[in-house]
C-alpha positions as CSV (number, residue, x, y, z in Angstrom):
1,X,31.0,-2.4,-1.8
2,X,29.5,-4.9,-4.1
3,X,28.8,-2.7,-7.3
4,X,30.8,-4.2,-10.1
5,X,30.8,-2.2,-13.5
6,X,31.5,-4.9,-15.6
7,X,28.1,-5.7,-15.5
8,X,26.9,-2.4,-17.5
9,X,30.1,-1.6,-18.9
10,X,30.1,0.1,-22.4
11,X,26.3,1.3,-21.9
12,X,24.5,4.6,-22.4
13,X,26.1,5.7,-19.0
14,X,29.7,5.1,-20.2
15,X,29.1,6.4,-23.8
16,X,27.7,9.9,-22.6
17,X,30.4,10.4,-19.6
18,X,33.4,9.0,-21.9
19,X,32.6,11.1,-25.1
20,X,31.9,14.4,-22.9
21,X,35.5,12.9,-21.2
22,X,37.7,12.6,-24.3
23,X,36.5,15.9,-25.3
24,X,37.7,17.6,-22.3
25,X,40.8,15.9,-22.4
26,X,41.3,17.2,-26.3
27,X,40.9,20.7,-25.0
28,X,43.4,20.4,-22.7
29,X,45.7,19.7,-25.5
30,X,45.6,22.4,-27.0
31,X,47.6,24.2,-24.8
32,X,51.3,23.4,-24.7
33,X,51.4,23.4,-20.8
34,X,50.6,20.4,-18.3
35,X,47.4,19.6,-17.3
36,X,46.3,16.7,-14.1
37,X,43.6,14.2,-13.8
38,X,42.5,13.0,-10.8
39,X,39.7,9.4,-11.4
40,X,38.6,9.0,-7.8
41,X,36.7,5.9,-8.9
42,X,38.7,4.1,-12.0
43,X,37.4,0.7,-11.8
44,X,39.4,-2.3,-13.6
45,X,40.5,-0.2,-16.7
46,X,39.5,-2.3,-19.3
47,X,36.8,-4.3,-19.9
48,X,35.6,-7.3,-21.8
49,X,32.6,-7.2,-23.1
50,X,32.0,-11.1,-24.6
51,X,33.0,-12.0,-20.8
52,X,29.9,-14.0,-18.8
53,X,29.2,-10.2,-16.6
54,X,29.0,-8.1,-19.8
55,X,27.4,-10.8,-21.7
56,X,24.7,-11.1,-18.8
57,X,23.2,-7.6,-19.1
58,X,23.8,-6.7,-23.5
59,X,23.7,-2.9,-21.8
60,X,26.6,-2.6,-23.9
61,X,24.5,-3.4,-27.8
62,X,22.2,-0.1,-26.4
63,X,25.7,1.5,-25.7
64,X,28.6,1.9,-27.3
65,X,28.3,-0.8,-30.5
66,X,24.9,1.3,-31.5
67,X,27.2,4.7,-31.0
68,X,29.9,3.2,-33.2
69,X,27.8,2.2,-35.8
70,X,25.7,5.1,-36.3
71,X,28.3,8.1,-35.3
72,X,31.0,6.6,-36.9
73,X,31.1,9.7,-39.1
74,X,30.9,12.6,-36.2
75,X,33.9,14.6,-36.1
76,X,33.5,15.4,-32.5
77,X,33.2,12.0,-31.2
78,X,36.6,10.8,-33.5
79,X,38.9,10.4,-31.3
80,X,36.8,8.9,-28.6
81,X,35.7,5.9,-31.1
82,X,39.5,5.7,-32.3
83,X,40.6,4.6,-28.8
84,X,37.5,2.5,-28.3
85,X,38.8,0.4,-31.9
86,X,42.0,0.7,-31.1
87,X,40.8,-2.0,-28.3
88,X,39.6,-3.8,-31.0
89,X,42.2,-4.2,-33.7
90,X,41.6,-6.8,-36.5
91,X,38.0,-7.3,-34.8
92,X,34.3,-7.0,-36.5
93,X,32.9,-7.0,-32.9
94,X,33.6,-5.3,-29.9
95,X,35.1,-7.0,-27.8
96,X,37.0,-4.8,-25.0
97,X,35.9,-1.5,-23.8
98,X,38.2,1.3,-21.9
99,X,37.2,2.7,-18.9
100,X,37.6,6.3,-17.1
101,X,41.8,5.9,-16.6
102,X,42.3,3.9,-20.3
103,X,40.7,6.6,-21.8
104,X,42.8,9.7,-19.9
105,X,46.2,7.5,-20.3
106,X,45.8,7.5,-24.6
107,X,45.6,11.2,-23.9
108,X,48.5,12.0,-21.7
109,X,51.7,13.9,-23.1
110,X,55.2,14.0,-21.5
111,X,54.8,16.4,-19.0
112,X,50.8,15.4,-18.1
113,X,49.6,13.6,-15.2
114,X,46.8,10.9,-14.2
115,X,46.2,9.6,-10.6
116,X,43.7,7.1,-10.6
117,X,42.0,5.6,-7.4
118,X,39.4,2.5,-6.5
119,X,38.5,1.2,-3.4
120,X,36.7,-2.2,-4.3
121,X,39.9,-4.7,-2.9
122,X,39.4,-7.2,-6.4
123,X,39.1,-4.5,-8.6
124,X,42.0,-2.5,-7.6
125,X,44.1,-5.1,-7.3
126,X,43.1,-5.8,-11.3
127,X,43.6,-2.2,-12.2
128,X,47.4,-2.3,-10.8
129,X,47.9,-5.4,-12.7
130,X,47.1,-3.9,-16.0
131,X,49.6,-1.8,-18.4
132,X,48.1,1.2,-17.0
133,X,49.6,0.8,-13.5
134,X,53.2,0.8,-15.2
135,X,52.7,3.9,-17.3
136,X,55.1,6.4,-16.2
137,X,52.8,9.2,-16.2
138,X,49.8,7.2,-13.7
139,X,49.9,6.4,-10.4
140,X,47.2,4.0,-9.2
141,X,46.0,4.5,-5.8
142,X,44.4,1.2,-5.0
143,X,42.7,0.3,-2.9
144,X,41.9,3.6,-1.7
145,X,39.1,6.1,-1.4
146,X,38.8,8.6,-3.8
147,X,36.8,11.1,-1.9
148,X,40.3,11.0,0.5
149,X,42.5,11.5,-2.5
150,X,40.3,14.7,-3.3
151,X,42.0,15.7,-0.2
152,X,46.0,14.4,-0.4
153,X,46.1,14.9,-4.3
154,X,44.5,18.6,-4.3
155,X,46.3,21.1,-5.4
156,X,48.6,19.6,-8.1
157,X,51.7,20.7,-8.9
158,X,50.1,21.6,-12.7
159,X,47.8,24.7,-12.5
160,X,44.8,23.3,-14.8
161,X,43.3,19.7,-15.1
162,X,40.4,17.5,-14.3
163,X,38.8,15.6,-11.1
164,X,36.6,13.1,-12.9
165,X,34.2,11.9,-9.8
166,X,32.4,8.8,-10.4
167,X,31.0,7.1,-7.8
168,X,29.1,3.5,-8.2
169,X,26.0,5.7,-6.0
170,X,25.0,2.7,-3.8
171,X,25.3,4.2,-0.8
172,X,22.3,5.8,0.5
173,X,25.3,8.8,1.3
174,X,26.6,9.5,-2.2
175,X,25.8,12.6,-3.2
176,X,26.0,14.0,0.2
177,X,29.7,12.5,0.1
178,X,29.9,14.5,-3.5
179,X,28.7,17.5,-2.0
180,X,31.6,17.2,0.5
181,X,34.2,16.0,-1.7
182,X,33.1,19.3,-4.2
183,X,33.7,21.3,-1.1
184,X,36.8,20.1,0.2
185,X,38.3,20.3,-3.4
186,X,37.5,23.8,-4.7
187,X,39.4,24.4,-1.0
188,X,42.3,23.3,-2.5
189,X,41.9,24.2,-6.2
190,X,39.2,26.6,-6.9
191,X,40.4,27.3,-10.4
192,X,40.3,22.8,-11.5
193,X,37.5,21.8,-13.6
194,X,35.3,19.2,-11.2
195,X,33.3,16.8,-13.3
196,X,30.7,14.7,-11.3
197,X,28.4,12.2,-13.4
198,X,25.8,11.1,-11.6
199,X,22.4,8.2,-12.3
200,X,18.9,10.0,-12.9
201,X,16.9,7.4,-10.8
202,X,14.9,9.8,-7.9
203,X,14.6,13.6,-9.6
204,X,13.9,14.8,-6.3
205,X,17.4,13.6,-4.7
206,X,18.8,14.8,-7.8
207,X,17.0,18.1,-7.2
208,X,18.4,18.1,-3.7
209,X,21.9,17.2,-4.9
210,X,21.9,20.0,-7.6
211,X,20.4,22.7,-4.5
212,X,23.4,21.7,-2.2
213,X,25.9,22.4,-4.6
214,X,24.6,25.7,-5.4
215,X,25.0,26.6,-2.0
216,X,28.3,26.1,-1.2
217,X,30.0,29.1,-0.9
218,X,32.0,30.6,-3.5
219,X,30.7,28.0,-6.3
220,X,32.5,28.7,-9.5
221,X,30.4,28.4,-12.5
222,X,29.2,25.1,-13.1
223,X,26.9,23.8,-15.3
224,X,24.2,20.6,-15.1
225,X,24.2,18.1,-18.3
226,X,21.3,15.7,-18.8
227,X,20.3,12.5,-21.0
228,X,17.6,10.3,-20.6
229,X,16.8,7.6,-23.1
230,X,13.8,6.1,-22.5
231,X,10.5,6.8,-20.1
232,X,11.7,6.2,-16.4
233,X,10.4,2.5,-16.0
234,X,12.5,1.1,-12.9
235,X,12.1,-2.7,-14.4
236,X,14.2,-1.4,-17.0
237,X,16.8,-0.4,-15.1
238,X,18.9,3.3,-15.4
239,X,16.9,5.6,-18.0
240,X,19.4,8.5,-17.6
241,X,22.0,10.2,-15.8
242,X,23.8,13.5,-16.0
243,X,27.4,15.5,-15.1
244,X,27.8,18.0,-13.1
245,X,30.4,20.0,-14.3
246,X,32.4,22.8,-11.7
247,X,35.1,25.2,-14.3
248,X,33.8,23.0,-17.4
249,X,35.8,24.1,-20.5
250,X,34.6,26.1,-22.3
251,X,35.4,23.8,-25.2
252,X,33.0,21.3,-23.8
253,X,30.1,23.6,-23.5
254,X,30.0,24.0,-27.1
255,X,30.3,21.0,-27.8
256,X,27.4,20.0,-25.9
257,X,25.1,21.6,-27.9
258,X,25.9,19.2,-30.5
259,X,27.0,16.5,-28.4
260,X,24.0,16.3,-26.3
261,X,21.1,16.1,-29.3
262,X,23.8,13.3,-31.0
263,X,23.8,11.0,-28.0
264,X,19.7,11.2,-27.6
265,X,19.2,10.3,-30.9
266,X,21.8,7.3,-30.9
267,X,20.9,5.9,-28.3
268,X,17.2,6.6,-27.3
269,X,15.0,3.2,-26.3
270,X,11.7,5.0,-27.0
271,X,9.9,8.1,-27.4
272,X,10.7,9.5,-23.8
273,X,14.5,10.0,-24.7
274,X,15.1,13.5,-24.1
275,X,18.2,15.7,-23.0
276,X,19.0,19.3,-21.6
277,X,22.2,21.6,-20.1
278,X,21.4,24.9,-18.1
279,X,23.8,26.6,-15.9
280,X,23.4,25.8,-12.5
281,X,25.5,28.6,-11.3
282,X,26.7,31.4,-13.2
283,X,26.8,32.4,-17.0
């Protein structure tokens, strides 16, 4: 593995997945009973974004700073941008960014549960090293493969939670090993929301990866989520990407139709930005 997301941390990517993210996590809230997360792919936790990696690519002035600045009112993304500053205290800049696991940790109540994994040998051995490894409630699984936690972790002792899937997609075998991992999960726990976010990049293998899914048998509902923000133009790099979303709340789905049209016109690079949901199965 060579994929390193400090390089595009805090970009369009991260804002989209992290906001839809927080919001799930505030739904699960509101219930007074325990909920589990599993992050098969958690990275380093935090990251720095004046480091030399962040610094290198800017993806992050196109990311989160232009979603701070200009949906710093939103209601709905609130307690998102309140983690993301409370990163930042005292600080006019951004300077550190939380990934997948930060963000599910400032969310946790007595009773909840986060398991986060990463298989990349130098990352993993930075995620244990941060606070988040010795919070009572997380148990870092590093370095291990996620996809094989989706199988030892499944089901959890809680009855409702998330599986946040996130994979780097570099292998020419990613979404076939998404497919698998979907399969093997809703196995175990058929009634746990499965959130998969995915890079737009070929919309035929993304047309493919949507079809298998629908076919596995006994599919819950799920629904697709989409933003692009920019003409595809591969010497630009990513233009979109999306979550698939097994059992999403139903909290989440309505805020998507706010969400959604927010994040396109935040963060779109030109006239090509666009965005969509549909239900891929059911409803």
């Amino acid at each position: 593995m060579n994929y390193r997301h400090i390089f595009h941390a805090g970009n369009f990517a991260d804002v989209f997945k992290h906001l839809l993210q927080a919001r799930a996590l505030e739904y699960f809230q509101q219930k007074n009973k325990p909920y589990f997360v599993l992050d098969t792919h958690g990275g380093i936790g935090y990251y720095d974004l004046q480091g030399d990696e962040a610094v290198r690519t800017a993806e992050a002035e196109q990311g989160i700073v232009r979603f701070a600045e200009q949906a710093a009112d939103e209601p709905l993304a609130k307690q998102y941008l309140r983690i993301v500053s409370g990163l930042n205290p005292g600080s006019e800049s951004l300077c550190y960014y939380p990934g997948s696991p930060v963000l599910t940790s400032e969310f946790l109540r007595e009773g909840d549960r986060l398991v986060v994994c990463e298989l990349h040998k130098e990352d993993a051995e930075t995620l244990k090293q941060t606070p988040l490894g010795r919070h009572q409630q997380v148990q870092v699984l590093a370095p291990v493969n996620g996809y094989e936690a989706v199988r030892s972790q499944l089901p959890p002792i809680e009855k409702r939670g998330l599986v946040l899937i996130d994979p780097p997609f570099e292998n020419t075998s990613e979404f076939d090993d998404v497919v698998d991992a979907l399969k093997q999960g809703l196995k175990r726990w058929k009634s746990g929301s499965f959130a998969v976010w995915y890079p737009i990049k070929d919309e035929l293998k993304t047309a493919a990866f949507h079809r298998d899914v629908a076919a596995l048998p006994g599919i819950p509902k799920t629904m697709i989520m989409e933003l692009n923000i920019r003409t595809n133009d591969e010497r630009k790099g990513l233009h979109g990407c999306g979550f698939l979303w097994v059992n999403p709340p139903y909290g989440v789905v309505q805020d998507s139709e706010q969400l959604l049209p927010l994040l396109c016109k935040t963060l779109a690079q030109d006239k090509g930005a666009n965005f969509h949901s549909r239900w891929l199965v059911g409803e």
